[in-house]
N, C-alpha and C positions, 0 to 999 in steps of 0.2 A: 764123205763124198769123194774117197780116194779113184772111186772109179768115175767119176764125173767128170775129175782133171784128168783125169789118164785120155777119156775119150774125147772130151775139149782138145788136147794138143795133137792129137791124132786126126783130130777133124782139122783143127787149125792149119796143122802141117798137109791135108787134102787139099783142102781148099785153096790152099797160097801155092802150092805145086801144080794145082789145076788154072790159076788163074780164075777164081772163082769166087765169090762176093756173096755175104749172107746176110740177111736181117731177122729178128726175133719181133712177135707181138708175144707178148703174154700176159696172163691172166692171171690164172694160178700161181705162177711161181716168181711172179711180180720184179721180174728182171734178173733173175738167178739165173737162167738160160744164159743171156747174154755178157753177167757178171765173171759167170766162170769162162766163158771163151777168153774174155778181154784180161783175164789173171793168167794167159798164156801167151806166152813169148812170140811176138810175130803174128798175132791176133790184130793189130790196126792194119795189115794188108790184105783183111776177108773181112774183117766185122765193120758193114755200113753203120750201122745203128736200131735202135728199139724201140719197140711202141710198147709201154706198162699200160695196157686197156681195161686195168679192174674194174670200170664201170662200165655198161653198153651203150653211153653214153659217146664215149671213146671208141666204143669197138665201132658205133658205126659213124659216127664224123668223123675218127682219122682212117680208117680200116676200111671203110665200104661195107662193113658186114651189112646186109640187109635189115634192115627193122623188123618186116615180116618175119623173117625168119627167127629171130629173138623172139618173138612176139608169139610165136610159132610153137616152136621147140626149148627154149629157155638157153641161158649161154651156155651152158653145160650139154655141148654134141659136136658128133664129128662135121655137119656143116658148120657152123660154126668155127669148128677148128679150121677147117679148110680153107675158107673164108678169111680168117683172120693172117694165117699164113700167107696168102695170095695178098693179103692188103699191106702186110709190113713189107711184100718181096718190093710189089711196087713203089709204095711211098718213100720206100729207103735205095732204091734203083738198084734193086741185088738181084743176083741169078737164083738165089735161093732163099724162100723165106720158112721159117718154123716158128711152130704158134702152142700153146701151150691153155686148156680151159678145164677145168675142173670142181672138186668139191674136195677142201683141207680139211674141213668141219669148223666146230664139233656139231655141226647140224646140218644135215640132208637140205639140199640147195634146187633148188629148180626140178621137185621129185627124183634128184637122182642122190645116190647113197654117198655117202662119207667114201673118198678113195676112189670114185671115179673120175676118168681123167682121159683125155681127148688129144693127141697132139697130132698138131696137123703139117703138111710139109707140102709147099707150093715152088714148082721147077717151070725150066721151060718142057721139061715133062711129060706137066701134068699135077694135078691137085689131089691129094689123099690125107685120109685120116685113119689112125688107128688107137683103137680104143682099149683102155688101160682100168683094173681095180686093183689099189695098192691099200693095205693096211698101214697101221701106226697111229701117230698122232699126228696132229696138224703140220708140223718139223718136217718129219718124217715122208709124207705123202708128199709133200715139196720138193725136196730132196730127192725120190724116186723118180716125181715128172719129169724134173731136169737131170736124170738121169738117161731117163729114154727119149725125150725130147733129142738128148745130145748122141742117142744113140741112132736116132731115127736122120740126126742130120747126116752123122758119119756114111749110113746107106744111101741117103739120098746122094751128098758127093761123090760116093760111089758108081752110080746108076751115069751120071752126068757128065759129057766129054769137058774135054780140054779147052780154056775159052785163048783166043788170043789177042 
């Protein structure tokens, strides 16, 4: 996950140069997102905090994810993703949230296949999701979400002005 830390501190050093503030929900990679920010130096002046929503239980009492929409589409999708990001940006009072839903395995979850994978990124923006199929094992697939979970935050603090 050498490239995980690399973009962790590159976001982190964004973020705190932008005056800019992030929260993580996630699902799939069950607080690895937010683990790896918080292993980099100067991470408690961006990272408000995290929601671990493994269960939909969680994604929609603490999240607001819709019910319907779970009920819907299953937790594994980009509203969902989008959704969930827009509920940690809130609940944690960040300018930015990213969200993380997927399928580790080793079995097809909500008809969608082993390695796909949703991350979502909620701005004053604007809400999007984009969608990801990663191989490997269970590790593995983890490992990649929170790669581009942490890659997708790097762009979005990108996109996002300066706060003061």
């Amino acid at each position: 996950m050498a490239g995980a830390a690399e973009t962790a501190t590159t976001a982190v050093g964004t973020a705190v140069g932008k005056n800019l503030t992030v929260a993580t929900a996630e699902s799939l990679t069950a607080g690895l997102v937010a683990a790896t920010l918080a292993n980099t130096p100067g991470a408690s002046a961006m990272l408000q905090g995290g929601v671990i929503a493994y269960q939909n239980t969680v994604k929609v009492g603490v999240l607001g994810v819709p019910e319907e929409l779970l009920e819907s589409v299953g937790s594994v999708d980009g509203g969902v993703a989008e959704a969930m990001a827009d509920g940690a940006r809130r609940a944690c009072a960040a300018d930015i949230g990213i969200s993380t839903t997927g399928v580790a395995g080793p079995d097809p979850h909500d008809g969608k296949d082993v390695g796909t994978v949703f991350v979502g990124v909620a701005s004053g923006q604007g809400v999007a999701s984009f969608q990801y199929s990663f191989s490997g094992d269970r590790q593995s697939i983890r490992e990649q979400a929170c790669e581009a979970a942490l890659a997708r935050l790097l762009a979005a603090l990108d996109e996002v002005g300066y706060r003061s």
